[in-house]
VMD Tcl script that builds the backbone (N, CA, C; Angstrom):
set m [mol new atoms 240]
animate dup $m
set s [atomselect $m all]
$s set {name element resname resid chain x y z} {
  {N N UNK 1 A 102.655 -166.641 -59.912}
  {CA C UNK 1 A 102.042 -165.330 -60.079}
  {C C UNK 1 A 100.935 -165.423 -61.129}
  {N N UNK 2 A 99.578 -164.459 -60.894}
  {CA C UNK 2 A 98.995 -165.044 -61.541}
  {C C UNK 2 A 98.753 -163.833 -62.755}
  {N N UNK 3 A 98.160 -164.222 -63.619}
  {CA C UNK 3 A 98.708 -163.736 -65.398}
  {C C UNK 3 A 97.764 -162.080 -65.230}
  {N N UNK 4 A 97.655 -161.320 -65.684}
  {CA C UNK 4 A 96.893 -160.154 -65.900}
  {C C UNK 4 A 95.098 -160.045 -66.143}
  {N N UNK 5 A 95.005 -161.700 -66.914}
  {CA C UNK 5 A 93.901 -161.910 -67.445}
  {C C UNK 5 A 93.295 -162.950 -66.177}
  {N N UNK 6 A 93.866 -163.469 -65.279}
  {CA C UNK 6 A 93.524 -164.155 -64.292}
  {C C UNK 6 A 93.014 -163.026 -63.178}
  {N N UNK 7 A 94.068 -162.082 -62.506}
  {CA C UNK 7 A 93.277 -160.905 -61.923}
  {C C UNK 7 A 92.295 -161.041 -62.655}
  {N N UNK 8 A 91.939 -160.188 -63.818}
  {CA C UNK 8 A 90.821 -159.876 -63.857}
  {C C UNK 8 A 89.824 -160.864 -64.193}
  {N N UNK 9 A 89.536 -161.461 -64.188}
  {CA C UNK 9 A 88.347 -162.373 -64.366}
  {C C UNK 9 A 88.615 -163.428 -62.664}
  {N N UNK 10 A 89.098 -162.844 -61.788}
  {CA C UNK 10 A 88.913 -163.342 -60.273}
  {C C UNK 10 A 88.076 -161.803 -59.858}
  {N N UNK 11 A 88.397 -160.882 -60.086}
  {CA C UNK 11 A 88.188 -159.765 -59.475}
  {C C UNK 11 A 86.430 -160.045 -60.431}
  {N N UNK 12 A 86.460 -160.009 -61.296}
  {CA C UNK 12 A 84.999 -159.918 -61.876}
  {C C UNK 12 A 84.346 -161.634 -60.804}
  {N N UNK 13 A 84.606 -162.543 -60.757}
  {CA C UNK 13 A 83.960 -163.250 -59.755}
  {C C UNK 13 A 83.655 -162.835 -58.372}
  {N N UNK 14 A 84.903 -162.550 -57.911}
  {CA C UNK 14 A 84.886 -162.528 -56.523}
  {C C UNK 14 A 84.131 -160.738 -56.067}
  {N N UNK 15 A 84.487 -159.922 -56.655}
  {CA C UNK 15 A 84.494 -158.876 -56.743}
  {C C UNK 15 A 85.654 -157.803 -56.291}
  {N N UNK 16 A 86.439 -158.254 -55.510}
  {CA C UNK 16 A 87.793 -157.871 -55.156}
  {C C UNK 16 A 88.689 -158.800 -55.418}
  {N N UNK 17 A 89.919 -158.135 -55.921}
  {CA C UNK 17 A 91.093 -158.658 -55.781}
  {C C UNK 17 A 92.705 -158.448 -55.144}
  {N N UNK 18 A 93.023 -158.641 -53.968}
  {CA C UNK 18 A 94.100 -157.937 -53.300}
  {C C UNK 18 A 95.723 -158.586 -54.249}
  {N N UNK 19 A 95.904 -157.526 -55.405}
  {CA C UNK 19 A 97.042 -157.498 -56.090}
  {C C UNK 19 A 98.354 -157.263 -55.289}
  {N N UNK 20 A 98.575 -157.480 -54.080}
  {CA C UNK 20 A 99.441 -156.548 -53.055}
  {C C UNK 20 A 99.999 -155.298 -53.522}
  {N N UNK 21 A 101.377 -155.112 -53.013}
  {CA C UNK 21 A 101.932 -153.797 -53.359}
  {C C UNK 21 A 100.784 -152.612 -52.769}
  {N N UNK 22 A 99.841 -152.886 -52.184}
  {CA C UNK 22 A 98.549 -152.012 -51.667}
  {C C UNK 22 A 97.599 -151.723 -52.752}
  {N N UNK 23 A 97.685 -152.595 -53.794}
  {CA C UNK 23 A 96.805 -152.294 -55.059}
  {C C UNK 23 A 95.656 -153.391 -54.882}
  {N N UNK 24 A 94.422 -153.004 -55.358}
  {CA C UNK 24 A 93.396 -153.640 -55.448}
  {C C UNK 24 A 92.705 -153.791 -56.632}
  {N N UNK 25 A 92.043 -154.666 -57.169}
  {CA C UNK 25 A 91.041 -154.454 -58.144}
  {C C UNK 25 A 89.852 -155.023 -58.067}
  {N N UNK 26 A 89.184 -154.055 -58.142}
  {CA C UNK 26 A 87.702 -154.361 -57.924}
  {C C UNK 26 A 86.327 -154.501 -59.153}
  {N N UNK 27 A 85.735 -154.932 -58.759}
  {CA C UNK 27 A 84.673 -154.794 -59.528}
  {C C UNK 27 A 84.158 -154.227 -59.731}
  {N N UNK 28 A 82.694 -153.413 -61.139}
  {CA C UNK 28 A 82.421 -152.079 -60.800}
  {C C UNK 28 A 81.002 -152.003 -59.413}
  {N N UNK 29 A 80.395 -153.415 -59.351}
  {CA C UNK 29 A 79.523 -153.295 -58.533}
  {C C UNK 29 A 80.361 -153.492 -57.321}
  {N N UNK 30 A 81.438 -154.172 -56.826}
  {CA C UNK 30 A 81.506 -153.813 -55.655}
  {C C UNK 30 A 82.441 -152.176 -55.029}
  {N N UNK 31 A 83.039 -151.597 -56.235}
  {CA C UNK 31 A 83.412 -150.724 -55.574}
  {C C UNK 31 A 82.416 -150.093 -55.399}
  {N N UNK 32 A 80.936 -149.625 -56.062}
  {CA C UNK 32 A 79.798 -148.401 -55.754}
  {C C UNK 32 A 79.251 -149.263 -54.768}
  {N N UNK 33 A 79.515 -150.716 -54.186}
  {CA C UNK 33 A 78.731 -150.351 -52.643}
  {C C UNK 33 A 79.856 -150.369 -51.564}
  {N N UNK 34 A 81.155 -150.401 -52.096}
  {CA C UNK 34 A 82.245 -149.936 -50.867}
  {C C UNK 34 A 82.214 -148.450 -51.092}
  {N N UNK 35 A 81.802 -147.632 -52.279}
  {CA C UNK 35 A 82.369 -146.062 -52.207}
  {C C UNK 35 A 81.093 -145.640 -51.211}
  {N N UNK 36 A 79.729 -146.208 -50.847}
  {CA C UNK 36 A 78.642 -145.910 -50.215}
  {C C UNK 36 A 79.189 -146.019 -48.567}
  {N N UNK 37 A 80.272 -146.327 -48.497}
  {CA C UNK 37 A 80.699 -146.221 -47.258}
  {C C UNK 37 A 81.644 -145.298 -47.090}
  {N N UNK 38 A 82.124 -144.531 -47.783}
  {CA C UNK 38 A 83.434 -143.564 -47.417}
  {C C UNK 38 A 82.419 -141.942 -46.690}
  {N N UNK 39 A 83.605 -141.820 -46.520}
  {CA C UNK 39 A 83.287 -140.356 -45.961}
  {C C UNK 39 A 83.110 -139.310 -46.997}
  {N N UNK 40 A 82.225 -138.108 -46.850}
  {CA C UNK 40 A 82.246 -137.158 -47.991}
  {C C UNK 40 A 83.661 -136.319 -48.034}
  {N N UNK 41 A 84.073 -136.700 -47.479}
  {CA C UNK 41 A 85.578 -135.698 -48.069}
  {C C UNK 41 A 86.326 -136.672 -48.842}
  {N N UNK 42 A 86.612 -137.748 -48.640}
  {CA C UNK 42 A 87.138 -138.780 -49.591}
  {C C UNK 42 A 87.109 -138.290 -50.411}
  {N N UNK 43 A 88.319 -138.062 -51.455}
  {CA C UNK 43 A 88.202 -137.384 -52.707}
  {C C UNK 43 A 87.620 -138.203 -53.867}
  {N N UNK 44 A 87.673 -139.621 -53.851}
  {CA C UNK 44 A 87.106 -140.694 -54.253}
  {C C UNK 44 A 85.323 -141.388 -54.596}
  {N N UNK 45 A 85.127 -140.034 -53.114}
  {CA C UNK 45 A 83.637 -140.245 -53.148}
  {C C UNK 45 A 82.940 -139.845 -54.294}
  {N N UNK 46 A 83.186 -138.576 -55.056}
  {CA C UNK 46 A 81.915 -138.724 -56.116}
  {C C UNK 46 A 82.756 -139.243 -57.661}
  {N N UNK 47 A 83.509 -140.364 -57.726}
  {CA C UNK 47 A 83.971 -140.841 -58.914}
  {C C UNK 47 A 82.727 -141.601 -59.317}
  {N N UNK 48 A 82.094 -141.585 -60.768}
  {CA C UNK 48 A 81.616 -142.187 -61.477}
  {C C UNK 48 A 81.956 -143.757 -61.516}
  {N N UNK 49 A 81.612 -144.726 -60.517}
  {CA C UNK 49 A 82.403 -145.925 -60.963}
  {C C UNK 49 A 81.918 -147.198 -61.731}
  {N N UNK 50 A 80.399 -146.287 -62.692}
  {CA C UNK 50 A 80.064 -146.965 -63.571}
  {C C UNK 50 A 80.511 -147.429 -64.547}
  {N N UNK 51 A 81.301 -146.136 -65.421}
  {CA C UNK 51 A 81.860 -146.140 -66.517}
  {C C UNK 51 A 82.956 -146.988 -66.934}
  {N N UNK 52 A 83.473 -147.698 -66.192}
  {CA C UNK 52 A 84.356 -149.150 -66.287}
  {C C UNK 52 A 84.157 -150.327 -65.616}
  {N N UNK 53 A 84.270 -151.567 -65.874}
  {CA C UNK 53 A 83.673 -152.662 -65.488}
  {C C UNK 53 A 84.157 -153.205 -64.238}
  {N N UNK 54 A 86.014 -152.550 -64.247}
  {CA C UNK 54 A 86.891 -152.752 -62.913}
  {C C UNK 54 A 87.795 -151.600 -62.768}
  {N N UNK 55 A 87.960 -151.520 -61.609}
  {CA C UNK 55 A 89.062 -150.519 -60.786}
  {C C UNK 55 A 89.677 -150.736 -60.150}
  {N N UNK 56 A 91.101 -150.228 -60.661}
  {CA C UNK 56 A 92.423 -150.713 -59.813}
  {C C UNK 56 A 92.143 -149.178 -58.553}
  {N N UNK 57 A 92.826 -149.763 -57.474}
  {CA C UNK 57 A 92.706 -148.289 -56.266}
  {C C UNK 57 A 94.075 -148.834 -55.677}
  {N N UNK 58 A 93.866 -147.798 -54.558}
  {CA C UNK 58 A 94.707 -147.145 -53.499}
  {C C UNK 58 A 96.216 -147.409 -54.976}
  {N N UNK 59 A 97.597 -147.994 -54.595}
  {CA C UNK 59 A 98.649 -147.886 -54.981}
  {C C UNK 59 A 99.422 -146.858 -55.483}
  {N N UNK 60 A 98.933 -145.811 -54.084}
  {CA C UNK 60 A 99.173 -144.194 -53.869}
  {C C UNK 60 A 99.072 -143.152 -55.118}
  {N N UNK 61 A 97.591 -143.556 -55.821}
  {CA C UNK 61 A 97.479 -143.327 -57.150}
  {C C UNK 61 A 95.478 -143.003 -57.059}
  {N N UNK 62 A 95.063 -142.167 -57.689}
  {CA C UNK 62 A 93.744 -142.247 -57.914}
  {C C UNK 62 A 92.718 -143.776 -58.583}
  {N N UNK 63 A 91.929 -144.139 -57.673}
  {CA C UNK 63 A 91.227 -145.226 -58.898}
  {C C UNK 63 A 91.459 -144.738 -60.186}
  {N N UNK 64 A 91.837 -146.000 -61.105}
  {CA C UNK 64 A 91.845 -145.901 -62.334}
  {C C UNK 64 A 90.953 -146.855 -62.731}
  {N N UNK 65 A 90.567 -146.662 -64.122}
  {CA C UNK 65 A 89.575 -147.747 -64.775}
  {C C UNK 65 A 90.246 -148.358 -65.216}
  {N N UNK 66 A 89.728 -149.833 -65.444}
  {CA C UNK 66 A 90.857 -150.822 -66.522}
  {C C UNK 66 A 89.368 -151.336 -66.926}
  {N N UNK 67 A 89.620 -151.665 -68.361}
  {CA C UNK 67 A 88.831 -152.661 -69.343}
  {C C UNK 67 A 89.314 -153.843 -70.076}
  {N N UNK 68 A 90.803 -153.530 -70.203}
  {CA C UNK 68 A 91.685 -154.457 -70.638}
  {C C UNK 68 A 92.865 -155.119 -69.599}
  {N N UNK 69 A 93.132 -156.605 -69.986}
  {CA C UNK 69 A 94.212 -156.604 -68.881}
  {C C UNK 69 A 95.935 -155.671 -69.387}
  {N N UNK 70 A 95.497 -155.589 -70.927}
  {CA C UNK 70 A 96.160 -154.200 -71.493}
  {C C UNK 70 A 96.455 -152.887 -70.413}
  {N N UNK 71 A 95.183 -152.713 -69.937}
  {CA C UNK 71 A 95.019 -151.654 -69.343}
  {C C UNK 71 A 95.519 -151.525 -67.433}
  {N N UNK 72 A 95.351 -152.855 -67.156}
  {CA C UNK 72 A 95.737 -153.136 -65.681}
  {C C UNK 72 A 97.400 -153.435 -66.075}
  {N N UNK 73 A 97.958 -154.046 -67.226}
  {CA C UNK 73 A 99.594 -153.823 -67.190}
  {C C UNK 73 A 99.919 -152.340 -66.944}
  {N N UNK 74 A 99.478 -151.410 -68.189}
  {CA C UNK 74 A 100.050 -150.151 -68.112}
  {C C UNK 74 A 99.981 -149.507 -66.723}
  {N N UNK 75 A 98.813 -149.308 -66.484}
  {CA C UNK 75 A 98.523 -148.863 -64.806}
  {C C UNK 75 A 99.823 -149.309 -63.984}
  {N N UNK 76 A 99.671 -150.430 -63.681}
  {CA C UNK 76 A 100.811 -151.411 -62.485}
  {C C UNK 76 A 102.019 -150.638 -63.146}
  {N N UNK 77 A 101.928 -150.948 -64.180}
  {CA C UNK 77 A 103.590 -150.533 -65.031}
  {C C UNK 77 A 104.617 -149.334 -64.745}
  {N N UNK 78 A 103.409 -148.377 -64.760}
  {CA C UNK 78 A 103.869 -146.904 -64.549}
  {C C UNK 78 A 103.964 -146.326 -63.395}
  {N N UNK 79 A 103.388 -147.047 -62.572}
  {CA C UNK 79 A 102.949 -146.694 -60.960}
  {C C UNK 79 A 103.430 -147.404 -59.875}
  {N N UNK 80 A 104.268 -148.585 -60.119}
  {CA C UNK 80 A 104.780 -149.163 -58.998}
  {C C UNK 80 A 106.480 -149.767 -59.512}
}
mol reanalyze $m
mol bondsrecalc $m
mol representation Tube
mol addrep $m
């Protein structure tokens, strides 16, 4: 399994990372050219997804921002 700090610095290369459990983390440039594809009702569509460098999604939870792999434990932690 790979460490918290490994996600994220794959997800900052690659630009996605499929965490399973249906969780993802993305990059901030590739989620604003995947959110350029949703539909306008997507409630998702007008999130700011500048303001953090990566975003954890779907894991029946709103994108959240993470900056820390601090921040991608708590997330996962509380939510799955």
């Amino acid at each position: 399994m790979k460490t918290y700090a490994e996600m994220i610095r794959e997800a900052q290369i690659e630009g996605m990372v499929d965490l399973e459990n249906g969780c993802y983390l993305y990059s901030r440039e590739e989620i604003i050219e995947e959110q350029k594809t949703w539909v306008n009702e997507d409630s998702s569509k007008n999130i700011d997804f500048s303001i953090a460098s990566l975003w954890l999604t779907s894991c029946n939870i709103a994108p959240q921002p993470v900056h820390t792999a601090q921040d991608l434990f708590d997330i996962l932690d509380n939510n799955i």
